[in-house]
C-alpha angles and dihedrals in degrees: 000000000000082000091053090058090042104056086043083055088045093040089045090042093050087043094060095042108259100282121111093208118072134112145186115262113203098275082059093245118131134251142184117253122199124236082243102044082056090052095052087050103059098044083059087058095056098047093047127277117260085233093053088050090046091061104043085053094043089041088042095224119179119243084236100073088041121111108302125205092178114123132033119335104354083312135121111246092240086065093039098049082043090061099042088055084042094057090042085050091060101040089056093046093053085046091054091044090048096041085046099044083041082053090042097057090042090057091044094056093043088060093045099056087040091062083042096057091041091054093051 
C-alpha cells in the first residue's frame, strides 16, 4: 500500500522537476522560487499582507472588527465563557443519565423480587 504512495510522490516529484519549490505566476507557467524568496514570504504573510491591508484601509474597516487574541487561549471571553457553560452542560447531563439509569435498575429489581415473593 505504503509503495504505491511512494512511487506517486516519486512520479509527482520527477514531473515538477525535482525541485520542491516551484509555483504557478498569473499567466499559469511555472517558475522557480528560492528557499529565501519562500521565507520572506512568509514572513510577509505573518506581519499582514499588503493586500490584506489594502483592503481593511480601502474598506475602511475599524480596528475593532479586526482579528482579536484577547482571552484564554487566543479566544474572546464570550466564547470562552460559551464553552465553560457548554462543558457544565454535558457533564450534568452524563450525571443525570448515569443517577437515572442507577434508579432504573433499583425499581426494576424491586418489581422483580416483588413477582418473586407473590409466586412463593
Amino acid at each position: 500500500m505504503y509503495r504505491w504512495f511512494l512511487l506517486r510522490i516519486l512520479i509527482a516529484w520527477l514531473f515538477l522537476g525535482g525541485s520542491m519549490f516551484l509555483s504557478t505566476d498569473r499567466t499559469g507557467s511555472f517558475q522557480h522560487q528560492s528557499v529565501q524568496a519562500l521565507a520572506a514570504e512568509t514572513v510577509q504573510q505573518k506581519e499582514g499582507s499588503k493586500d490584506i491591508q489594502w483592503f481593511k484601509k480601502t474598506m475602511k474597516i475599524a480596528p475593532k472588527y479586526q482579528k482579536e487574541t484577547t482571552g484564554i487561549l487566543g479566544m474572546s471571553w464570550a466564547h470562552f465563557i460559551l464553552m465553560v457553560f457548554l462543558l457544565l452542560f454535558f457533564a450534568a447531563t452524563l450525571i443525570n443519565y448515569y443517577t437515572r439509569s442507577r434508579r432504573t435498575k433499583k425499581i426494576l429489581l424491586n418489581i422483580l423480587q416483588e413477582e418473586k415473593s407473590e409466586q412463593s
